[in-house]
N, C-alpha and C positions, 0 to 999 in steps of 0.2 A: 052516750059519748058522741062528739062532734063525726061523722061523716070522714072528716080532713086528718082527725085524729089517726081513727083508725086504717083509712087510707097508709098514713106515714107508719103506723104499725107495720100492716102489711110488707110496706117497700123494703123495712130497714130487716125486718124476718125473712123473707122469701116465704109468707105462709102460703100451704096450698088450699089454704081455706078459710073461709073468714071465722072470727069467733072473739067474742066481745072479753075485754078485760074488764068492763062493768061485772061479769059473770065473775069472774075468777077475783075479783075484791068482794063482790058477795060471801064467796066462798072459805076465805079467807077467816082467823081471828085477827089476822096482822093485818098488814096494809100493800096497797100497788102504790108505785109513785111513776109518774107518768114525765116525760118531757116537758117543760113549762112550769111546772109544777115548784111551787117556792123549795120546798128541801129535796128537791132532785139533785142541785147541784154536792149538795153536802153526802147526800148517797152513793153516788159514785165515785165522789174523790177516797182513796185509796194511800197507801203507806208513801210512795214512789209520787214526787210534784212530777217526773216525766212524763206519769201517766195521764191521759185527759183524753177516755174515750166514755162513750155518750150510748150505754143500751137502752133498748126500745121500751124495757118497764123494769121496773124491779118491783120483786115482792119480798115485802120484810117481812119473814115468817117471824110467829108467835110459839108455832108450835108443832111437829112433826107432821102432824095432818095438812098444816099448810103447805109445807114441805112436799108431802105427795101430790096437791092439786095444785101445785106449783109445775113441777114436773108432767103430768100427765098433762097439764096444760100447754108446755113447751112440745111435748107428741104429737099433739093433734096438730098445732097450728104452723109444725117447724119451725118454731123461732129457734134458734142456739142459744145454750145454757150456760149458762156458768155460775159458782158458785161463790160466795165469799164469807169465808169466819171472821177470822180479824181483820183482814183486809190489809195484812203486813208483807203478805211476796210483795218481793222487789220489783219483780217481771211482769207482773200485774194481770195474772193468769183470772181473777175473780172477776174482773171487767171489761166488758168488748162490746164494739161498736152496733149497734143494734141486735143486741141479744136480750132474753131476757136472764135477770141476776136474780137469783136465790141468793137471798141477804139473809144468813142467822144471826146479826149482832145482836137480835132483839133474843135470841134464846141462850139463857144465861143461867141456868137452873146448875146449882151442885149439892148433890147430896151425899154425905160421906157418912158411912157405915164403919165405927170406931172397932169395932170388932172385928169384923169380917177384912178389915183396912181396905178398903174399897171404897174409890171416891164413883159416885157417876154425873158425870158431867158432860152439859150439852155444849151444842157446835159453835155458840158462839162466845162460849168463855176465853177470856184470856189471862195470860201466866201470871199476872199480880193478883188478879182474882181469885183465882185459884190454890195460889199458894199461899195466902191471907186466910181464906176458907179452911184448908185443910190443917193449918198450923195451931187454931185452933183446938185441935186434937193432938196435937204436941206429932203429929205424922204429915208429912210430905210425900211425895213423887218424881222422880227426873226428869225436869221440864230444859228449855232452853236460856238463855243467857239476857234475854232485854223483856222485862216484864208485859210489853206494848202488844208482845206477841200472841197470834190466838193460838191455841190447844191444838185445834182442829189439823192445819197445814204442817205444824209441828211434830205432831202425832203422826200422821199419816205420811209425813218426809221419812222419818227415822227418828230426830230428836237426840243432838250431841248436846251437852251441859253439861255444871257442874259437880256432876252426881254420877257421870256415866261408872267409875270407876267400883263405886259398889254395888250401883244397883240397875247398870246398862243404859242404855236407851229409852226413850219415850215406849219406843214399841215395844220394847221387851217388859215393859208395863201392864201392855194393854193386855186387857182379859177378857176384854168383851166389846162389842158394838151394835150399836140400833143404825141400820142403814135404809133408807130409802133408793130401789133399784130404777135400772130404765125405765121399767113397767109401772112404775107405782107403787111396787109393793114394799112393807114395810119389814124387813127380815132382823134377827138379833145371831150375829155372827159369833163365835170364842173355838175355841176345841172340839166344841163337842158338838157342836150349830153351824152349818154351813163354815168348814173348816178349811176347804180352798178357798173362799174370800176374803177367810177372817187371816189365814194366809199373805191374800193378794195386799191387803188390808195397811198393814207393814208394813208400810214402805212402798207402795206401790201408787205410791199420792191417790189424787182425787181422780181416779181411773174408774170406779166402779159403781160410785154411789153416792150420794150426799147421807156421809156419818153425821145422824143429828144428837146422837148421843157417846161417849165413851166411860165404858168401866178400866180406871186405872187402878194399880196396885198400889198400896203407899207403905208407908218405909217410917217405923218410929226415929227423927231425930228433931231434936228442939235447940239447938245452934249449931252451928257450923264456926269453923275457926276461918277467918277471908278476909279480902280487902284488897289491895293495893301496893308493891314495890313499885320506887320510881327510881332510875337512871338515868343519867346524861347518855345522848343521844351517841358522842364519843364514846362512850363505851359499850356498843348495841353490840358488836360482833363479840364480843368476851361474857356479856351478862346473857346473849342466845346460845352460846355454846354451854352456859353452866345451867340454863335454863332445860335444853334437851339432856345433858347428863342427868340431871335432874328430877324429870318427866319421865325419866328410861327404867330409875329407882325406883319412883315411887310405888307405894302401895295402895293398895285398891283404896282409902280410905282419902287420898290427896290426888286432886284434880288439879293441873298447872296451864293457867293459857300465859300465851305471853302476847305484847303489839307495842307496835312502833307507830304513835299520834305524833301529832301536835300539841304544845301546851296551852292554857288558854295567855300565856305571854308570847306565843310564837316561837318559842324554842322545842325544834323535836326531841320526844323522848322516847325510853323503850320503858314499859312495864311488863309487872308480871305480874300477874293474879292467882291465886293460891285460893282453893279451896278442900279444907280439911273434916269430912263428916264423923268423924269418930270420937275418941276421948277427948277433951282439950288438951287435958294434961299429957297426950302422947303426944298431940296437934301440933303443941309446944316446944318439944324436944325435936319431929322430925322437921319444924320448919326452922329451927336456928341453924343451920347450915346455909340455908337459901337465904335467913334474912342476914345471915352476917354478911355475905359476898358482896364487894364492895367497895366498903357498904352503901346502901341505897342514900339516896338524897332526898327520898320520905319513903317513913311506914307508916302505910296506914293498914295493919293487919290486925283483927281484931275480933273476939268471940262476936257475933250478930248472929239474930232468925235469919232463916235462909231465906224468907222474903225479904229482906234486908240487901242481901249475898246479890238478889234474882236483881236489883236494880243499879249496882253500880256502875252500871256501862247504858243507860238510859239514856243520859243526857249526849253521851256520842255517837249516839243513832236515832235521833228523832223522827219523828214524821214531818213532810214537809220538802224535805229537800231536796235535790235533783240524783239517784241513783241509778250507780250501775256497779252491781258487782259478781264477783265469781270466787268459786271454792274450787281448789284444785284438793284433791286428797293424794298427802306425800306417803311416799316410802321409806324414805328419811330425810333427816335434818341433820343431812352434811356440812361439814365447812362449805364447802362451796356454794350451797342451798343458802345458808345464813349468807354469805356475803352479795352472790346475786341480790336477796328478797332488801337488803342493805344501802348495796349501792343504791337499788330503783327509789327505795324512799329518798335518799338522799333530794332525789329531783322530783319527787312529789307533786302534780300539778294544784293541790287545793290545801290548804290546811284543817279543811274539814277530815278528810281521808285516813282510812284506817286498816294495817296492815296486820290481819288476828293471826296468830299459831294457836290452834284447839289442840286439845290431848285428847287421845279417845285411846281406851286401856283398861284392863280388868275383864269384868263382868263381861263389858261391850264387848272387851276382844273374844270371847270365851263361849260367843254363841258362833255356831255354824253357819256360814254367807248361806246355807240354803235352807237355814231352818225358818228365815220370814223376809219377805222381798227385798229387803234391804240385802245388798251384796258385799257390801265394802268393810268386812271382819277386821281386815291385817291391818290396814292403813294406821300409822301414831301417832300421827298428825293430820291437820291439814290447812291448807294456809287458805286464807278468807281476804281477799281484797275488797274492804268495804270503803268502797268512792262514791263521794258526797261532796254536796259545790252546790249554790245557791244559783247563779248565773245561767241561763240557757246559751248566751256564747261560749261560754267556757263547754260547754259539750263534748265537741270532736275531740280536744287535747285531754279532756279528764276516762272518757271511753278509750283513747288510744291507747293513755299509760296504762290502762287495767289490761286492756288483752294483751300489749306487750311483755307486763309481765309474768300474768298469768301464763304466755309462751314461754317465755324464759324458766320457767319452774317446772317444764315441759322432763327435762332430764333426771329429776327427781322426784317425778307423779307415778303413779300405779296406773293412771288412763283412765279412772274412773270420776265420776264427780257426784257432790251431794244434790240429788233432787231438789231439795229447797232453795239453791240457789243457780237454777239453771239461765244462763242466759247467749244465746248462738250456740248451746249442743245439743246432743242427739241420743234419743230413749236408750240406748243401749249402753252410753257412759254412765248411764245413770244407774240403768238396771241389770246391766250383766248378765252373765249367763244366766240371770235367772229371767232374759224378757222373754222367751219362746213360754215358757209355763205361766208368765202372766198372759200371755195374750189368749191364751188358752180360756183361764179363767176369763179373762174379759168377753169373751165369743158367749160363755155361759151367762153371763151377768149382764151385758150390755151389747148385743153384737151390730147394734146397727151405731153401734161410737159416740151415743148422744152425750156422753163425757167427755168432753175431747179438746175444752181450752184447760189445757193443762202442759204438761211434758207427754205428750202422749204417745201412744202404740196401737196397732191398727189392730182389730179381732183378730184372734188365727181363722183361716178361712172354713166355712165346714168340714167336715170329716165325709 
């Protein structure tokens, strides 16, 4: 390696030591991609066009062993870490300015155990893949809502979907994990295996360890009843009020989001999204209520595979375009709550921009905030300001309306917010009363922070 290379190594890490990345591409069955380097630039571009920063190497692991000489590599030399699955946060926590990046897109392995219903899947699968794989077996998992997504940050957020209602969350899935710690070393977390991290693990994002593997539970179903209401945009306040009576009813079996787009004619509208995992033929009877109100000015509701179900909102979240968003978790969805989140769309700065209500209910609600680090039980909704705008001038005014109204929803939040979509808040909205016991575990697992582009929290200090 050039002298000048490694020199700019050096600068951009603060290494306290020299130490060759020829070594550690040796080492490797994947690859380093260096600065200069023809597909460097397509490496570190990322879900978010905001983002456009430049680390010092990345290694595209192949395989968990990479993954550890990746890591122990980042030890010796103090370069800063970071890690990237899908490379779909918004905030762009996978990528920073001369670190080195642990890249799993290249580990993509699922193995699904039809008996055992146990998929195991590595860190850089994502939700289309995944749920293609497993359906196969006529069984599923509750994943997230845009198939683009990786597994990895999804799992390790919490994981709200359309499935939360029978079978919870991403985490309340998870049975198991292969993790790679500060040290190197390669541990397999569940119950009964390192159980404060398989704990921390839940929700406690990418604090602990790079998960190169996860065992998820899966769940026999082979369609889903889903699709599509659509409403004039004049009718948002009457079609969200019937929409939360509605979400209030339902039973574990029927997931309801609802948002307020644009259409691709320019006229805004409100839909509502309907997701029913059980009989059809019950699917059918309890969703003629909701499709009659009205009535809609299209259905498109319809039996589909839930990989089907996992993409209808794809095309209004793409990759590419200039993002910033926030998830407020409500307490309710008051009159007032709908007419605030109403009016602000009214004056929308982008017509890319998308204003979600998620349902989280059932199973979800049914675990304990302190039975895995995810905290946020009670909440039954939560409102998701997804802004998007191709323009970099347009910046200031499309970031302004999201935090103003994200303030504005301020009187109907519980105070807490979803880890996977943190952007200007602080560990403890995210993690609640339960960050003192994370920090703990993290003192065990990593006490010198070397995970720490993330939403992070500092070790607790020794004992």
């Amino acid at each position: 390696m050039a002298v000048s290379r490694m020199q700019s190594v050096r600068a951009a890490g603060g290494a306290r030591e020299a130490a060759s990345l020829d070594e550690l591409r040796s080492r490797l069955r994947g690859s380093v991609v260096l600065p200069g380097e023809a597909d460097y630039d397509d490496a570190r571009r990322v879900f978010n066009a905001m983002i456009d920063r430049k680390p010092a190497a990345i290694a595209r692991c192949a395989r968990t062993e990479d993954v550890v000489e990746a890591v122990r590599f980042a030890r010796r030399t103090g370069l800063p870490l970071t890690v990237r699955g899908g490379g779909h946060g918004v905030a762009g926590n996978c990528v920073r300015d001369g670190a080195l990046m642990i890249d799993l897109s290249g580990m993509t392995s699922i193995e699904v155990d039809p008996v055992a219903r146990i998929a195991r899947v590595q860190g850089g699968v994502r939700l289309g893949q995944f749920i293609t794989t497993t359906e196969q077996y006529g069984l599923v998992s509750p994943t997230g809502t845009v198939s683009d997504t990786g597994i990895a940050g999804l799992t390790l957020g919490a994981g709200f979907g359309y499935l939360c209602g029978k079978f919870g969350l991403a985490i309340d899935n998870l049975v198991g994990a292969e993790v790679v710690t500060a040290e190197g070393q390669v541990l397999h977390a569940s119950v009964d295996s390192h159980p404060d991290l398989f704990w921390a693990l839940r929700g406690g994002s990418g604090n602990f360890g790079v998960v190169t593997r996860f065992d998820l539970a899966l769940h026999p179903v082979t369609q889903v009843l889903g699709g599509l209401l659509v409403y004039p945009f004049s009718r948002a306040r009457e079609v969200l009020r019937m929409y939360r009576n509605a979400a209030a009813a339902a039973p574990d079996e029927l997931t309801l989001y609802a948002a307020m787009l644009t259409g691709p004619d320019g006229h805004k509208v409100v839909g509502i999204v309907p997701c029913w995992c059980g009989p059809l033929d019950e699917g059918e009877r309890e969703l003629a209520p909701i499709r009659a109100f009205g009535p809609p000015v299209a259905d498109l509701v319809r039996p589909m595979p839930y990989s089907e179900m996992n993409t209808l909102v794809d095309a209004s979240a793409p990759p590419g375009l200039r993002d910033y968003w926030k998830q407020t978790l409500l307490r309710e969805l008051s009159d007032a709550a709908i007419e605030t989140f109403v009016d602000a769309f009214e004056h929308v700065p982008s017509g890319r921009t998308v204003v979600l209500i998620d349902h989280v209910h059932g199973a979800a609600h049914r675990v304990s905030p302190s039975a895995t680090a995810f905290p946020h039980r009670d909440a039954p909704h939560s409102l998701v300001l997804l802004s998007m705008w191709n323009d970099p001038a347009d910046d200031e005014r499309n970031i302004a309306w999201t935090r103003e109204l994200a303030a504005a929803a301020h009187p109907y939040a519980t105070g807490g917010v979803y880890v996977n979509e943190p952007l200007d808040e602080k560990p403890r909205s995210a993690f609640g009363e339960n960050t003192d016991r994370l920090a703990e575990i993290k003192r065990r697992y990593d006490p010198e922070n070397l995970f720490r582009s993330n939403l992070n929290f500092a070790p607790a200090p020794a004992p």
